[in-house]
Every structure is written in C-alpha cells, then in structure tokens.
C-alpha positions as CSV (number, residue, x, y, z in Angstrom):
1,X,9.5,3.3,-8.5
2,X,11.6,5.3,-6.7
3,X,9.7,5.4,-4.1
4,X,9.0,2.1,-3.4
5,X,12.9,1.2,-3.3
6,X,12.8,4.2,-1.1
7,X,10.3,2.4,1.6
8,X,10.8,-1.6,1.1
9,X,12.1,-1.8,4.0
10,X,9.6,-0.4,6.0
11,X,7.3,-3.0,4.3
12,X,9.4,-5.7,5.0
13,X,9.7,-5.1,8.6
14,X,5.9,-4.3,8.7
15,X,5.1,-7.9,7.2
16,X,7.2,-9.4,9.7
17,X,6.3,-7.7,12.6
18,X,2.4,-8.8,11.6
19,X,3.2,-12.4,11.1
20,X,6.1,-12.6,14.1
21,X,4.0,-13.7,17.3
22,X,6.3,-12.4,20.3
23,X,6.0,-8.1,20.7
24,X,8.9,-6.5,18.9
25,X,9.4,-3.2,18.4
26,X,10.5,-1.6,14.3
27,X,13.9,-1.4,15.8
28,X,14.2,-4.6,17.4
29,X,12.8,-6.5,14.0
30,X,15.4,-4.6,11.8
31,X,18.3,-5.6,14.4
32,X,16.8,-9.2,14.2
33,X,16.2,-9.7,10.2
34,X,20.0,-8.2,9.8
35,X,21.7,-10.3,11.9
36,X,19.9,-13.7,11.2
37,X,19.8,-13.5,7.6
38,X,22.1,-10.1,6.9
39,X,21.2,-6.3,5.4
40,X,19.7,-7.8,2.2
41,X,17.0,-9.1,4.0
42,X,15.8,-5.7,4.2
43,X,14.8,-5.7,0.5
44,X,13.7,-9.1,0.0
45,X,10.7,-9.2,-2.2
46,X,11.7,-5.7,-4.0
47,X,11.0,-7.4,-7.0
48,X,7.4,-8.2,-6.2
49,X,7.3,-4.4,-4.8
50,X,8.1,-2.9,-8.0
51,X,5.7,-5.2,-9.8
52,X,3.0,-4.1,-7.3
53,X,3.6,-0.5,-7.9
54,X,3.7,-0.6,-11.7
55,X,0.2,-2.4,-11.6
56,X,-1.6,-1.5,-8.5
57,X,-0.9,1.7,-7.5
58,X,0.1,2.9,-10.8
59,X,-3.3,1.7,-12.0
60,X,-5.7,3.1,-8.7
61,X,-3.9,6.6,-9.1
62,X,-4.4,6.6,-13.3
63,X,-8.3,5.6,-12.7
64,X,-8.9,7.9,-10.2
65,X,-7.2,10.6,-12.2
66,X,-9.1,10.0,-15.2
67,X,-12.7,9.1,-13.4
68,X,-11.5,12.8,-11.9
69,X,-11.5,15.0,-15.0
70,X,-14.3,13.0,-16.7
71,X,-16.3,13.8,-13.2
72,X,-15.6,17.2,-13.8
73,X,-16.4,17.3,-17.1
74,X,-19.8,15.9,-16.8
75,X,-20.6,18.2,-13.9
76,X,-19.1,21.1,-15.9
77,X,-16.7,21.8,-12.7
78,X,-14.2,23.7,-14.1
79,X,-11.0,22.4,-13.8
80,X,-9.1,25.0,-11.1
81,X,-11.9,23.5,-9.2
82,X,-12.2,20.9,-6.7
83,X,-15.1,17.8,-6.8
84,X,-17.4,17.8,-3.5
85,X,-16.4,14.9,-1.1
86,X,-19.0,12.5,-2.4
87,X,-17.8,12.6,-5.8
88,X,-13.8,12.1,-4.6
89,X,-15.1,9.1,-2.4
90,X,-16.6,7.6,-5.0
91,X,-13.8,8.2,-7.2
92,X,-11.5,6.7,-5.2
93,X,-13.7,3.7,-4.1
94,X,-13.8,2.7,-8.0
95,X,-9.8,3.5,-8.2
96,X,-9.6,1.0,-5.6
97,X,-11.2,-1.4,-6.8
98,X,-9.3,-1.3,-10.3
99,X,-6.2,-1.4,-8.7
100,X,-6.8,-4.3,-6.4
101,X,-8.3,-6.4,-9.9
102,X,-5.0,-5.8,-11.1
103,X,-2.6,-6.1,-8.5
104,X,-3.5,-8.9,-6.4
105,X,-1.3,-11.4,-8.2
106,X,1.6,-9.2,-7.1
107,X,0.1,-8.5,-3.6
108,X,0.6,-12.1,-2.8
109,X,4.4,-13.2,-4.2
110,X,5.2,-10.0,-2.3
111,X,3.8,-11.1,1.0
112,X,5.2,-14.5,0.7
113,X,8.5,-13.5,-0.2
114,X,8.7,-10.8,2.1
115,X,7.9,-13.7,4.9
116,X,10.4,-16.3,3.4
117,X,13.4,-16.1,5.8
118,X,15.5,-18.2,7.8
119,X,14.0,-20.5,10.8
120,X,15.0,-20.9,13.2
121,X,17.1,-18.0,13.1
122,X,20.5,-20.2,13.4
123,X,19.9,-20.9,10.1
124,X,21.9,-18.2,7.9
125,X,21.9,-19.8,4.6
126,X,18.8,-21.6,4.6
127,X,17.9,-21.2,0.7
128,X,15.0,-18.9,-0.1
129,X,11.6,-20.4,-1.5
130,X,11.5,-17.8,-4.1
131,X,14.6,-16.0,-6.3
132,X,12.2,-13.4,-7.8
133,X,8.7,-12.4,-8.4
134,X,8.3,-14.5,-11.7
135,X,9.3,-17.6,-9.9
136,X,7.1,-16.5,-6.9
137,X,4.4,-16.5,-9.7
138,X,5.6,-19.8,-11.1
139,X,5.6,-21.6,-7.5
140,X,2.4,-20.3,-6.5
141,X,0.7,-21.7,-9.5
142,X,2.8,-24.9,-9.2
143,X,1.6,-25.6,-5.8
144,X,-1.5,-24.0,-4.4
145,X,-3.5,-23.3,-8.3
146,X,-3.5,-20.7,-10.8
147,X,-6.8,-19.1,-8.2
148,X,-4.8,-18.4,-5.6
149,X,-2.7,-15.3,-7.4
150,X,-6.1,-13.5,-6.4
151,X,-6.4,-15.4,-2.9
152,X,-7.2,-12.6,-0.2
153,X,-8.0,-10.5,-3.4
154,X,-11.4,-9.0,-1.5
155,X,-9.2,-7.6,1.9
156,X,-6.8,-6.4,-1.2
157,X,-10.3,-4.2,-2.5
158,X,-11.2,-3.2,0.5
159,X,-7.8,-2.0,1.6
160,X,-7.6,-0.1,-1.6
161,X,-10.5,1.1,-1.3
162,X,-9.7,2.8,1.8
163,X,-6.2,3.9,0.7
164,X,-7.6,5.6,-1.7
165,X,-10.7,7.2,-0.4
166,X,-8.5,8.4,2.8
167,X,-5.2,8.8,1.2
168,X,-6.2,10.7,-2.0
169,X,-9.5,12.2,-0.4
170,X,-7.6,13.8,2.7
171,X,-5.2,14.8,0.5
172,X,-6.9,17.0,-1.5
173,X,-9.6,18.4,1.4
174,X,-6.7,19.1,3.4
175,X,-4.6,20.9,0.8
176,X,-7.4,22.7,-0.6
177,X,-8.1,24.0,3.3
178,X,-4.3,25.0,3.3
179,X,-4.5,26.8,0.4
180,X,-7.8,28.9,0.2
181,X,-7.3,29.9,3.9
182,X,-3.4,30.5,3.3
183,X,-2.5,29.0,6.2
184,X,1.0,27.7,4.5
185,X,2.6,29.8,1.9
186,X,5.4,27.7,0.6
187,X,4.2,24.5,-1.9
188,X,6.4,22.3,-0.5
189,X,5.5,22.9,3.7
190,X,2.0,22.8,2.4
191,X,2.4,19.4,0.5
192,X,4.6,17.9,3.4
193,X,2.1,18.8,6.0
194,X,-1.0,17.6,3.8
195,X,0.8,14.2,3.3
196,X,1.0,14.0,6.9
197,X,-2.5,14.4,7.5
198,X,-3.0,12.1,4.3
199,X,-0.9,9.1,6.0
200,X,-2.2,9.2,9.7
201,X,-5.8,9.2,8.5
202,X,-4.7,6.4,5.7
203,X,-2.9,4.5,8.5
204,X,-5.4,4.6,11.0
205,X,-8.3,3.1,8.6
206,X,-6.9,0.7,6.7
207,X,-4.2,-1.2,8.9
208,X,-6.2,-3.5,10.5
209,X,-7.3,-5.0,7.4
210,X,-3.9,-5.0,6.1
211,X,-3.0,-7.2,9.2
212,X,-5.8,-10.0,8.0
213,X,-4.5,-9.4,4.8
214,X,-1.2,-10.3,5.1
215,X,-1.8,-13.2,7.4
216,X,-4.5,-14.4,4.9
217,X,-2.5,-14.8,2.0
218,X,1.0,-16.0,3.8
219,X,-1.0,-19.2,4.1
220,X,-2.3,-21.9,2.3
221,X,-4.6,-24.4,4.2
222,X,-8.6,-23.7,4.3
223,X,-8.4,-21.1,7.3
224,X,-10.5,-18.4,6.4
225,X,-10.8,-14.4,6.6
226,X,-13.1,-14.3,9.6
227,X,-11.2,-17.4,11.3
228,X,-8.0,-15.3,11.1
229,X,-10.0,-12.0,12.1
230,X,-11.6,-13.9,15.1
231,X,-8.2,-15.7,16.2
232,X,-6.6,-11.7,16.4
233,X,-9.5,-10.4,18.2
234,X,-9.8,-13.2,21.1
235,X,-6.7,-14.7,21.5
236,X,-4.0,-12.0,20.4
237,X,-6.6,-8.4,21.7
238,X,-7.6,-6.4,19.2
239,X,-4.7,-3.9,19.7
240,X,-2.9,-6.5,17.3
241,X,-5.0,-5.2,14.3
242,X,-3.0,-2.1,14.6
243,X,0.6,-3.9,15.1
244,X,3.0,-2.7,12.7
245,X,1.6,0.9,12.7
246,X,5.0,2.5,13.0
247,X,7.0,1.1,9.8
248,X,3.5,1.4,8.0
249,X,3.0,5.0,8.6
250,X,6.1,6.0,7.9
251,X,6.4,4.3,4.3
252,X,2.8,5.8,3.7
253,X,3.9,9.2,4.9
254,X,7.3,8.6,2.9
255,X,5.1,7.2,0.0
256,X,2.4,9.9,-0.3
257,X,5.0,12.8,0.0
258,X,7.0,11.8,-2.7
259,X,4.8,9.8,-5.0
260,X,1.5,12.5,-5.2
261,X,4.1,14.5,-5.7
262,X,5.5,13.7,-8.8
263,X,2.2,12.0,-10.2
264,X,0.4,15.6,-9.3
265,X,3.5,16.7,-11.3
266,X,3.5,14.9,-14.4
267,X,-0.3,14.5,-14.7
268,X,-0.7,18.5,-14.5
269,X,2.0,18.6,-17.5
270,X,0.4,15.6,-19.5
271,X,-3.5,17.5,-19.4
272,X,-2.0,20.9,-20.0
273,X,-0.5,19.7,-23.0
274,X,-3.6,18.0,-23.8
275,X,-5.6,20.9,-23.1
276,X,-3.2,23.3,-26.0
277,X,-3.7,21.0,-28.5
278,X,-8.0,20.9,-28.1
C-alpha cells in the first residue's frame, strides 16, 4: 500500500499523458495538472489505486507464489532452488490472469478517475464526476451497465500477463545470475540492480498495451480495441504505443524495488514458519 501512495503520481501523469493528444513531456504534464486543477490532482484516483493493489496485484503475486511452491513440490525441486524458465512463465501467465479476473472492476474507476479533470483548463473548480472509488463503482453501473466494470478486462489479462511473466520472471533469472556468479555482494545493490533490469524489460513489453488499455476503458461508445489500436498506429505513429514510458518506468522501477521486496520478505517468514510446524 505503501507503495502505491509512493507512485500515484507517476500513474496519474502516465494516464494523462496517454489520453492528452498534444506532445508533453512528464514534467510539462505535472506543471500543467498543478496549476489547472492544483497539487491534489496528483493523487486523484488514489482510492481506486489502493483498491487495485489490494485485489490485483496483491492477488497475481499470492497465485504466483503459491502455484511456485506447489510447482516445486510436484517436481520435487527443492526449495533453495529455482523453477526452469518455462515453469516461471507459466506461473506467471496463470498469476496474470487471476489478477486481471479480479482486478478489472478497479482497473477501470481508476482510469476514469484518474482522467476526470478540469476542461478546458480555465476551469478550476469544475466538480469531479467521481468522489471516490465506491461512487466510481456506483456511476459506472448507473450509466454504462453492471458489464462494463470488466470492459477492456482482456488488455487488463494480457497486460498482466506480461507484468508478470517479465516482471517476476526477470526478476528472479536476473537475481539468481547475480548471485551464483557473485557479481554483487551486498542484498540490497543486488535487489536494486535486479529491479532495474525487472522494470526496463516490464516496461518495454507491456506499455503498448497499457496505452489501448487505458484509452479503451476511458470511453464508452462502441469503439473497439483494434479501432483504437489502428487509430494509434496510422494516424498518431506507432511511437505513441510507447508514450508515457518515462513516469511508467519509473513507478515500475519504484514499484518492483520496494514491493518484491517486502512480499519476498514476508512470504520467506510466513513458509518458514510453515515449514517448523510440518
């Protein structure tokens, strides 16, 4: 949770900077959300944010933790030892998966509140459309249908899919390089640098969806997936599919680093205790 207070921000400024249509730099977006509609503007939609991480990510890194032992288990891997890359792909493809099922609902208030703002940008008290992410919730079913709390919910799979093949996948091939071959000797340089790694390759691969994503589910007239998609491509460039990269990969770096840090954390704890009581 701390974490995602941590990085809001940077996802705010991300959504914007994929829905605004003139070329604007992270910077340049932060100045302008601040002074049209003032410094809160940067956490609009944490509420949606927090109800995101306690279902989706909370749920994708608990499956893929679980499927991860139980992997082990049946394979009779012991458990000091890493799964072969197939095994963590799969892993992660069926973490995905569970957490996109879950978290959709919450995928959508955030991106709509996180796009409600003030325009033109003269407008500095225009009332917001949504005061949290249970009226978000409420609205949504009021006016577009119950459905649409899983609208997008496919580019929300395939996203998390990818998050979590690359993101938790990298992770632990590049740490597990680091630390058979020593090449970093303090846990925290190694962890740092393997986040790193983690993000870039997490960025690079799942962005563009995130872009037809986000301008998927801001809307809600009949345009479809591959309308949006071929509307980037040919009128926008396909450079677009990437816009945003900078705020996005540094929350994911900022994300990675601290979250797998903890959850490696707790979950080594939680099992150990498990493991003294078998």
């Amino acid at each position: 949770m701390l974490a995602t207070v941590l990085v809001h921000p940077l996802d705010v400024i991300k959504n914007r900077l994929q829905l605004h249509e003139k070329k604007l730099s992270t910077m340049q977006m932060a100045r302008l959300m601040v002074r049209c509609e003032g410094f809160k503007a940067l956490y609009v939609g944490l509420t949606a944010g927090l109800m995101r991480q306690a279902t989706s990510t909370t749920t994708r890194l608990t499956t893929y933790h679980i499927l991860n032992e139980y992997y082990k288990g049946r394979t009779n891997v012991p458990q000091s030892s890493s799964l072969n890359t197939h095994d963590k792909v799969t892993i992660g493809i069926y973490a995905g998966l569970a957490g996109a099922l879950v978290g959709n609902p919450s995928e959508v208030a955030l991106v709509r509140m996180m796009a409600d703002g003030p325009s033109p940008c003269s407008v500095r008290r225009c009332p917001r459309r949504y005061r949290g992410v249970l009226h978000a919730f409420y609205r949504i079913v009021r006016e577009d249908g119950f459905f649409t709390l899983w609208r997008g919910g496919s580019l929300t799979m395939y996203r998390s899919m990818l998050v979590s093949t690359a993101q938790i996948g990298t992770y632990a091939e590049v740490n597990e390089f680091l630390r058979q071959n020593q090449v970093l000797q303090n846990y925290y340089t190694t962890h740092v640098v393997t986040s790193m790694a983690s993000s870039l390759v997490t960025t690079i691969l799942s962005l563009p969806i995130d872009v037809v994503k986000t301008r998927y589910q801001v809307r809600s007239d009949t345009m479809t997936q591959r309308d949006i998609l071929n509307e980037i491509v040919l009128q926008k460039g396909i450079r677009y599919l990437w816009k945003g990269v900078t705020p996005y990969f540094i929350r994911m770096f900022v994300y990675t680093t601290g979250h797998l840090m903890f959850f490696e954390f707790f979950a080594e704890k939680f099992f150990r205790k498990e493991d003294k009581k078998v």
